[in-house]
C-alpha positions, 0 to 999 in steps of 0.5 A, spaced: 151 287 265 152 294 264 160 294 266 160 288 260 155 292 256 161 297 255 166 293 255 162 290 250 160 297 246 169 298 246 170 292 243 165 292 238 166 299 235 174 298 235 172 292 231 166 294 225 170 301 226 173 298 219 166 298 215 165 305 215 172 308 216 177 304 211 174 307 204 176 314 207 182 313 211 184 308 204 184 314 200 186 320 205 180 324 202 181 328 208 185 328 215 183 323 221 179 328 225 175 330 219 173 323 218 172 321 225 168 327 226 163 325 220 163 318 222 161 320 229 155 324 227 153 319 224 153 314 229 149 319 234 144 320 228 144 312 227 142 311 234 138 316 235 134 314 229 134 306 231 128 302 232 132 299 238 129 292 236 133 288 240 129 281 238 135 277 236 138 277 242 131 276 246 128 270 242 133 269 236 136 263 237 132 260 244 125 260 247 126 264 253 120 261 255 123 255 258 128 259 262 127 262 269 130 269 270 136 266 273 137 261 268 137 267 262 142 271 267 146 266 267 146 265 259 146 272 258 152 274 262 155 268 259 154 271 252 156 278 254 163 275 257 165 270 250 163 277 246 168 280 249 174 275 251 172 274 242 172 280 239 178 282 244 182 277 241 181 279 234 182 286 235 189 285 239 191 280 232 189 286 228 183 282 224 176 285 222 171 279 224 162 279 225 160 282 231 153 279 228 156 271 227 160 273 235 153 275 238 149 270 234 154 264 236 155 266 243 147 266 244 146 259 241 152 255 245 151 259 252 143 257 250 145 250 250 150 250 256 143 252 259 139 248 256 144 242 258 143 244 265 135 243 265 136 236 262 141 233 267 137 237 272 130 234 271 129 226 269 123 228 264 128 231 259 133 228 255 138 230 249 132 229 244 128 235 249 134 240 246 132 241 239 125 245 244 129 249 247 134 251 241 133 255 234 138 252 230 135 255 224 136 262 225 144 259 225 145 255 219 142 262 216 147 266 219 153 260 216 149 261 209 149 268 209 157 267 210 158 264 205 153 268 200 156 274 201 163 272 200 163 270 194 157 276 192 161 281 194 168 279 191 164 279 184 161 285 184 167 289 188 171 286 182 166 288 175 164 294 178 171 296 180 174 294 173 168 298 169 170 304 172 177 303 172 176 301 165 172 308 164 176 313 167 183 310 168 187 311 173 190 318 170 182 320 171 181 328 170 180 329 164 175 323 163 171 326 170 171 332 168 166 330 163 162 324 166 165 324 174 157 327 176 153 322 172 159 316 175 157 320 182 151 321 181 149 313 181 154 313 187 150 317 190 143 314 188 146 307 191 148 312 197 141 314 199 138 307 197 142 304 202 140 309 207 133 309 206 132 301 206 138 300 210 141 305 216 133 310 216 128 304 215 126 303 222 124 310 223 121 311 215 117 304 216 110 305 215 110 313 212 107 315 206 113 317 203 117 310 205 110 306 201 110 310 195 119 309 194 117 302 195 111 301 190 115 306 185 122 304 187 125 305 179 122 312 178 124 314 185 132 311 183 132 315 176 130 321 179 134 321 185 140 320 179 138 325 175 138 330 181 144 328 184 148 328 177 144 336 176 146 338 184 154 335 183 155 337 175 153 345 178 158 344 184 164 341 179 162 348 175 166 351 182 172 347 183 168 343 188 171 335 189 165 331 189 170 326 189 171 328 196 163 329 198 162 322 196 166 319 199 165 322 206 157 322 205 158 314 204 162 314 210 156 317 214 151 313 211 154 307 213 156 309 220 149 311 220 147 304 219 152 301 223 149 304 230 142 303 227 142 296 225 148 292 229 147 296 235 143 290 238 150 286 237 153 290 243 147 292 247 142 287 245 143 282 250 144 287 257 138 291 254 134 284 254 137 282 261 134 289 264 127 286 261 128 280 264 129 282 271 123 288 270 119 281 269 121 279 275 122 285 279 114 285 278 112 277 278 115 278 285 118 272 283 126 269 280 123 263 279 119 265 273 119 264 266 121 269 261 114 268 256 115 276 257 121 276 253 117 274 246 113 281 247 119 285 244 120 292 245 124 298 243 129 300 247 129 306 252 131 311 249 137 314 253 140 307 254 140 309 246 144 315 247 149 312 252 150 307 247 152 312 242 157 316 247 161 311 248 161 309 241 163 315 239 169 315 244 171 309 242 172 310 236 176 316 237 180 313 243 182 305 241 189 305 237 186 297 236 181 299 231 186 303 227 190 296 228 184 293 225 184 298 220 191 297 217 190 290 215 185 291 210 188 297 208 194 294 207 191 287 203 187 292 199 193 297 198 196 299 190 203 296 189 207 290 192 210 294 197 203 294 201 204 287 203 211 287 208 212 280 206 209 277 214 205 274 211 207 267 208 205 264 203 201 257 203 199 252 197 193 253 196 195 261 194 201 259 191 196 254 186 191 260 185 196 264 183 199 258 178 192 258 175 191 265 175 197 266 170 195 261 167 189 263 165 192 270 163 197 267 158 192 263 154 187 271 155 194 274 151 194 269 146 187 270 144 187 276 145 188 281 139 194 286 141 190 292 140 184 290 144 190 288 149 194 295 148 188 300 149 185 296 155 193 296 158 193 303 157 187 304 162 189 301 167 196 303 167 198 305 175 200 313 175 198 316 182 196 323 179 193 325 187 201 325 189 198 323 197 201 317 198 194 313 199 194 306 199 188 307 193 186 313 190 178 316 190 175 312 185 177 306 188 174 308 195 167 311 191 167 305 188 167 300 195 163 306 199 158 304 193 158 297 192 159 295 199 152 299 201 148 297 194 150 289 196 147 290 203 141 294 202 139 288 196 140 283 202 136 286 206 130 288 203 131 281 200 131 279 207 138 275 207 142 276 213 149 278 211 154 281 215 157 288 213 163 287 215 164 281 210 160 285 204 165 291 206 171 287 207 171 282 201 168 289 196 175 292 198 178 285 197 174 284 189 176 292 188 184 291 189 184 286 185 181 289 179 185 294 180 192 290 178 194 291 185 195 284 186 202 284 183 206 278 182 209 280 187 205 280 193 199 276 190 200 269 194 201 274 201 195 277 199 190 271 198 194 268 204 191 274 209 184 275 205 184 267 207 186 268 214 181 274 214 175 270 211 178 263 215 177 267 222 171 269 220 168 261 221 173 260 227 169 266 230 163 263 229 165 256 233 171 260 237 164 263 240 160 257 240 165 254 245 166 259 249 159 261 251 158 253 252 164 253 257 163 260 261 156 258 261 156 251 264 163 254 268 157 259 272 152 255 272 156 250 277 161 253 279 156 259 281 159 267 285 166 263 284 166 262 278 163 269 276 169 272 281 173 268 277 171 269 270 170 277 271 177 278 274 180 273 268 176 277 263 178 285 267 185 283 266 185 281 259 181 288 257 186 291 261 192 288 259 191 288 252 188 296 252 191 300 257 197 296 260 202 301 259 207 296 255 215 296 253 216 301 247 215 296 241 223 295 237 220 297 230 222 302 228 218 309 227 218 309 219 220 316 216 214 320 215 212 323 208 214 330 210 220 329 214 223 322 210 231 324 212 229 325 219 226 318 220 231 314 217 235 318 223 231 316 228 230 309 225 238 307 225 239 312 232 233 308 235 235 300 233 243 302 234 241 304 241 237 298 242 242 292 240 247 296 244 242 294 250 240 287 249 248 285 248 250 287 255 244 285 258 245 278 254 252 278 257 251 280 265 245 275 263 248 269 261 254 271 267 249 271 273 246 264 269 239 268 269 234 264 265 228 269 265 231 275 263 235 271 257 228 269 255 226 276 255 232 279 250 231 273 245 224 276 244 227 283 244 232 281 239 227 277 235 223 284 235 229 288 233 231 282 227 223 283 225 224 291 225 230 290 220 227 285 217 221 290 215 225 296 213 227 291 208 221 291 206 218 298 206 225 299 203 221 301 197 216 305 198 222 310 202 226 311 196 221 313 193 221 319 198 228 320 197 228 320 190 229 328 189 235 328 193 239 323 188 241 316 187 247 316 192 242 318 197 238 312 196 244 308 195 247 310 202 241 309 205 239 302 201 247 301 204 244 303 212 238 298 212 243 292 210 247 293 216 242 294 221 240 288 218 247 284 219 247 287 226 240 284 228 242 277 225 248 278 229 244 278 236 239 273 235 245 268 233 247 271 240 242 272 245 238 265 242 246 261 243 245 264 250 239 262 253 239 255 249 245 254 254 242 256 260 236 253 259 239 246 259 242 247 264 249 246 261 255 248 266 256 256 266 262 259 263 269 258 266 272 265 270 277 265 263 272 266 259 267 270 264 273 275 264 274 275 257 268 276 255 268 282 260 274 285 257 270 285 250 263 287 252 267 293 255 270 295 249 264 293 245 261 298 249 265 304 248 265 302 241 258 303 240 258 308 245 262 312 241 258 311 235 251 312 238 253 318 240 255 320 233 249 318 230 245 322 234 249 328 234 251 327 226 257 329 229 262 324 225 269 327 227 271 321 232 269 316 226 277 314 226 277 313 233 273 308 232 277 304 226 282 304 231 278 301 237 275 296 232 282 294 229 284 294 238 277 290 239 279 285 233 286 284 235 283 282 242 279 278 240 283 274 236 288 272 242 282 270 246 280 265 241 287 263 239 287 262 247 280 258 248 283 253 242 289 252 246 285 250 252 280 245 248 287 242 245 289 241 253 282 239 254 281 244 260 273 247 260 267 242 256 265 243 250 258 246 250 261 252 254 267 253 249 263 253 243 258 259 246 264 262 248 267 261 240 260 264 238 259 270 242 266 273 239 264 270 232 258 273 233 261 280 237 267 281 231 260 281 225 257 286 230 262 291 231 264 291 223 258 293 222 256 297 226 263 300 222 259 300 216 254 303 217 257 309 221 260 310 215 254 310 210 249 314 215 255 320 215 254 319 206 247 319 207 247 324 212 252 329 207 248 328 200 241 329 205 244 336 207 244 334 214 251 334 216 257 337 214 263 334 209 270 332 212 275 328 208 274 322 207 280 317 208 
């Protein structure tokens, strides 16, 4: 139970980690250690102010007093187990899901998967017996919140991010320097509600001053604005940003409230499994009922500060929740070119998108013109930060505000909403009134919105099921399924975490400081990569190994989808490179398209290969291996010379290399006109010639682009500055 507590702290807190961090990291209001440094004070702080209630996963969804102190071991190790195989998943895929929903499903199915066993076990009880064992209540809530909070936080994510978009505009210095302490100031007030009723109530429930801001909640507001907007006009008078303070005092409340709040979904359950084997440990007896699991009580509190340390070195250690991260943060992002075109579109993003222009063709009918210029105007983009943030500050303001009004509403209202769904679906509201969904990209942001919110539900019944069948797994498969489940469970963490893995094909894109160098690293990167996966393709398919063919059509998929997204952040690169001249962006926009036709090139090779192999068609003939040698020889000669140009910026043998292009190509003329003359004696079969014809098909495309593009990086690198200018014949 303590090892699957920490398994179950790190993958959490690499999950939720997005809740308080994207706001900040979104607007780059400062650098990541910064960030991460405020965010780990508030987590120690929420932890150690947290009430440590644990009652959900005491008594939430199951009466604990119909299960002896075995039965609830083996539901509550089942739960541990379906809470990290689950949240693992999606933090490997990249998506924000509910820690809450997880825990409160996996709780409900591994109760069942017990509760199944005490049925089949005892004549006396039938199916019709569940419905005592189970609370199928507190489930339908947590479904409604579901529901509830999607739809609440998108709408109000979306007005107050227009009204404040509407007022300021995104060319917002002037403006703020005359309302920015009012805006702020109410900012902060939404702040410091949330932190009182929300991340503090725990520990200020019950005091005099918590009964009198209760009983005087709006004076207590109003005075709390009127204070903040006071502190932050004075500090606007020093140059201070308040802007920044903001949004880092957000981030720290919610830190703050997610240590101290839904910690039970991490530590709720190992902590309730401690309980229970001291109730047993003092009946003498393991047979007991676990009545005592009703009595809650509060954490000790070192288990709270352990906790605490290994969320803070989660979140500074996992590369997973920054992966988490970048997906709402690319969703969310200004400009088309935040969305890399992965995303496919459906029909059901395609018709929204359809009523959506629809709806605004007839607003621009009806519409005055003046009232449509003035309002276009406001929310005509301009990046006045010079960042590169994917959003600028009043839009993180205004998702730190918004998400931390609409939680601390529901929970002094009592409603079971999740923050991940209120912070992921406010940021979603807020690009959206803030024109970020372009024609463009619209239909691929709503499919990832849909595929974030359907995972959502998929996590509810992922959790259900898993619990079930890990639970009934233990419960009849007993030590060997244990042994079983833990190994299984111990390897699936390590791979997907700490497994050294084969470097990704994608290439590294050019950094906003050194952009020249990137592209260098890039084309030098994938040119040394399709050099690889060609050889091995050919020595593969030579020695009739199907398994390594396998692996360089997954190589050569990669290398293809790393062009694919140079393409795509194609954009987003010229604009860094747009001081340096058109020509520049010209050679570089030339350089991509090659790299492009090089990587289709592969996959038309190595996918041709292994289909070959594994259908066990007969292998090449020795006049075709030989020809194939001869060629591969050149090709790597060719591409040797050019590999090492690229990393030298050294083009002095370009000329060389046409020659031997010209030779290679002569070469493999004769070899094709020679393959021709076989099948017209009808020597050979037919599928290993046609193999053979589209391997020197496909080599000659490689070699002449490869060519091309040697030709257009020394352009880009003679307009860049980076190498010198030799004639050009």
């Amino acid at each position: 139970m303590a090892v699957l507590a920490i398994s179950g702290l790190y993958v959490g807190v690499t999950n939720d980690a997005v809740n308080f961090l994207n706001a900040a990291i979104g607007s780059k209001v400062a650098k990541m250690r910064t960030i991460l440094a405020v965010a780990s004070v508030g987590i120690i702080l929420g932890v150690l102010t947290s009430s440590g209630m644990m009652e959900v996963a005491r008594s939430g969804m199951f009466n604990p007093g119909l299960f002896t102190f075995h039965e609830i071991m083996i539901l509550y190790v089942s739960v541990m187990f379906a809470n990290v195989i689950l949240l693992d998943i999606y933090n490997s895929l990249g998506l924000p899901t509910s820690t809450t929903v997880a825990l409160v499903f996996s709780l409900l199915g591994a109760a069942i998967a017990v509760s199944l066993f005490k049925i089949a076990g005892n004549p006396e009880l039938s199916l019709g017996s569940l419905g005592g064992f189970i609370n199928t209540s507190r489930a339908m809530g947590v479904i409604s919140a579901i529901l509830l909070s999607v739809i609440i936080a998108f709408i109000f994510g979306t007005i107050i991010m227009w009204l404040s978009r509407f007022l300021f505009s995104f060319r917002y210095f002037k403006m703020f320097r005359k309302m920015g302490a009012v805006w702020c100031g109410m900012s902060f007030t939404a702040i410091a509600y949330f932190a009182v009723f929300k991340a503090l109530k725990g520990v200020l429930a019950g005091t005099a001053v918590y009964a009198w801001i209760s009983d005087n909640l709006l004076i207590s507001l109003f005075a709390c604005w009127v204070v903040c907007t006071a502190l932050l006009a004075f500090m606007q008078l020093f140059r201070i940003n308040i802007l920044r303070i903001n949004i880092l005092s957000g981030t720290f409340a919610l830190a703050l409230a997610f240590a101290g709040n839904d910690l039970v979904n991490f530590i709720g359950v190992p902590i309730a499994g401690l309980d229970a084997y001291k109730i047993a440990n003092e009946a003498g007896s393991t047979e007991i009922l676990m009545e005592g699991l009703n009595n809650n009580l509060p954490a000790q509190f070192i288990w709270m500060l352990l906790s605490g340390v290994i969320m803070v070195v989660t979140l500074w250690t996992s590369t997973k929740s920054m992966n988490v991260s970048q997906t709402e943060i690319s969703l969310a992002g200004q400009g088309d070119d935040m969305i890399s075109g992965e995303l496919d579109s459906n029909v059901f993003s395609r018709s929204i998108v359809r009523a959506s222009l629809g709806i605004s063709n007839f607003l621009d009918r009806v519409v005055p013109e003046k009232v449509k210029n003035f309002v276009g105007k406001r929310f005509e983009y301009e990046d006045v930060e010079h960042n590169g943030a994917p959003y600028d500050k009043i839009r993180a303001v205004v998702n730190l505000t918004t998400a931390a009004l609409l939680i601390s509403v529901g929970t002094s209202l009592k409603l079971p909403l999740s923050t991940t769904y209120v912070c992921f679906m406010v940021a979603m509201g807020s690009s959206l009134a803030d024109k970020a969904w372009g024609r463009e990209s619209a239909v691929h942001r709503i499919t990832g919105v849909m595929t974030v919110v359907m995972g959502w539900f998929v996590t509810g019944i992922g959790a259900f099921l898993i619990a079930i069948g890990v639970g009934l797994l233990l419960i009849w498969g007993g030590t060997i399924a244990f042994a079983v489940v833990t190994v299984a469970c111990a390897y699936m963490l390590i791979k997907s975490n700490f497994k050294n893995k084969k470097k990704d094909a994608m290439p590294e894109a050019a950094t906003e400081e050194d952009s020249v160098e990137g592209v260098i690293n890039q084309v030098c990167k994938m040119m040394k990569i399709s050099t690889q996966i060609y050889d091995r393709t050919l020595v593969a398919v030579f020695k009739e190994d199907r398994k390594a063919l396998k692996e360089l059509v997954r190589e050569s998929d990669e290398s293809y989808e790393a062009s694919r997204q140079l393409k795509y952040t194609l954009m987003p690169t010229l604009r860094k490179l747009k001081d340096s001249g058109l020509e520049l962006s010209l050679y570089y926009v030339q350089v991509v398209d090659y790299l492009s036709e090089i990587a289709k090139a592969l996959v038309h090779i190595t996918r041709p290969a292994y289909d070959h192999i594994d259908n066990n068609h007969k292998g090449l003939s020795s006049e075709q291996t030989d020809d194939l040698m001869h060629i591969n020889d050149a090709v790597a000669e060719i591409y040797g010379s050019v590999n090492r140009m690229l990393t030298k910026n050294d083009f002095t043998e370009i000329d060389t290399v046409l020659t031997m292009r010209d030779e290679l190509f002569e070469h493999i003329a004769e070899t094709m006109k020679s393959e021709l003359q076989r099948i017209n004696e009808g020597v050979g079969n037919t599928k290993a010639s046609m193999f053979y014809l589209t391997v020197m098909s496909e080599t000659k495309t490689m070699v002449l682009q490869a060519r091309n593009l040697l030709k257009s990086q020394r352009y880009f690198l003679e307009h860049a500055g980076v190498a010198k200018t030799w004639y050009r014949k």
